[in-house]
C-alpha positions in Angstrom: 58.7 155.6 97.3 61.7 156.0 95.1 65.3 154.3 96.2 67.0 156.6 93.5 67.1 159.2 91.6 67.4 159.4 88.0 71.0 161.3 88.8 72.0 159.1 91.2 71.0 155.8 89.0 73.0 157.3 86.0 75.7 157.8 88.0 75.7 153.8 89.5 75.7 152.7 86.1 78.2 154.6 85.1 80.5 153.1 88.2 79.0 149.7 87.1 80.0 149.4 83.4 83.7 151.1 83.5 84.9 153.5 86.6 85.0 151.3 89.3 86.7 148.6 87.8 89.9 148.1 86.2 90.8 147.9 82.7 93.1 144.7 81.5 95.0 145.1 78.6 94.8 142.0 75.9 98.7 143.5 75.0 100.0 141.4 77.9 103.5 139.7 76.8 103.7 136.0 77.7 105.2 134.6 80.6 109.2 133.6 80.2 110.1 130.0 79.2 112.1 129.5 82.6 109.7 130.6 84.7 106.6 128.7 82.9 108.7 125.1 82.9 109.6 125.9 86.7 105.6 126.5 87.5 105.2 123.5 85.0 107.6 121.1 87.4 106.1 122.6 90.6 102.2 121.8 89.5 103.5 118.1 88.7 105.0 117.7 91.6 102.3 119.2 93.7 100.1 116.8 91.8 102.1 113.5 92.3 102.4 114.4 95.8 98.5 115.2 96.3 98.1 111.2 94.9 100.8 110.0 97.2 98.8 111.6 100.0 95.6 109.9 99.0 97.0 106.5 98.4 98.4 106.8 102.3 95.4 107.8 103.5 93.5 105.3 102.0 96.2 102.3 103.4 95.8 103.8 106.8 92.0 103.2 106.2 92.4 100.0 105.4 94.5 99.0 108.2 92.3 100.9 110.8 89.3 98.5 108.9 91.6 95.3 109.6 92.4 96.1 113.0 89.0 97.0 114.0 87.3 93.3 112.5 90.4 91.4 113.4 90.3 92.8 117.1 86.5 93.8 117.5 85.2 90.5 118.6 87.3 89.5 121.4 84.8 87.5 124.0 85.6 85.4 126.6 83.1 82.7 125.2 84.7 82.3 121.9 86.4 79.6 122.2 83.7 77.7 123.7 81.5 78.6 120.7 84.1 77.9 117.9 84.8 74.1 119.8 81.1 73.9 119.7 80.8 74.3 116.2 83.7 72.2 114.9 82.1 69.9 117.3 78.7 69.8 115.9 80.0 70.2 111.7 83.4 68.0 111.8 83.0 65.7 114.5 79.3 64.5 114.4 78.0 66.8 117.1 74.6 66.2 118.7 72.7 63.0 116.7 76.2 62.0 115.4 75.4 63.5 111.7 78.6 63.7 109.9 78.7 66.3 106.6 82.1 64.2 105.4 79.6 61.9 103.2 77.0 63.5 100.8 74.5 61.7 100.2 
């Protein structure tokens, strides 16, 4: 079973290599020196404004980071577990064992 004819394959290759798509001339004339140093000054500044966007976003980050360990560990027992522990490292605690001296 054949998909094409010889014709009809002659005539796809045909569209293929030059008929269905355009020619581009190499004669093109470059682009003028006003309009070239205004794309210039646009692509800078659409590049220094593409890194001032990624710096923000990364601060914003940061700060959602901070707020999320500085207020992720609010308990009611906190305080009674950091008194504990000053009380048991600083103070002497339990068996009156002080780490001031090293022995």
């Amino acid at each position: 079973m054949r998909l094409f004819t010889a014709k009809q394959w002659m005539g796809f290759k045909k569209c293929l290599s030059t008929y269905c798509f355009p020619r581009f001339s190499l004669h093109n004339k470059p682009p003028d020196a006003k309009k070239l140093e205004s794309a210039r000054k646009l692509r800078l500044k659409q590049c220094e404004m593409k890194a001032i966007i990624k710096e923000i976003i990364a601060h914003f980050l940061v700060v959602c980071v901070v707020l999320i360990v500085a207020y992720g560990n609010h308990d009611d027992s906190a305080f009674n577990m950091s008194k504990e522990v000053k009380n048991v490292l600083v103070d002497g605690g339990l068996d009156k064992i002080s780490f001031d001296v090293v022995s």
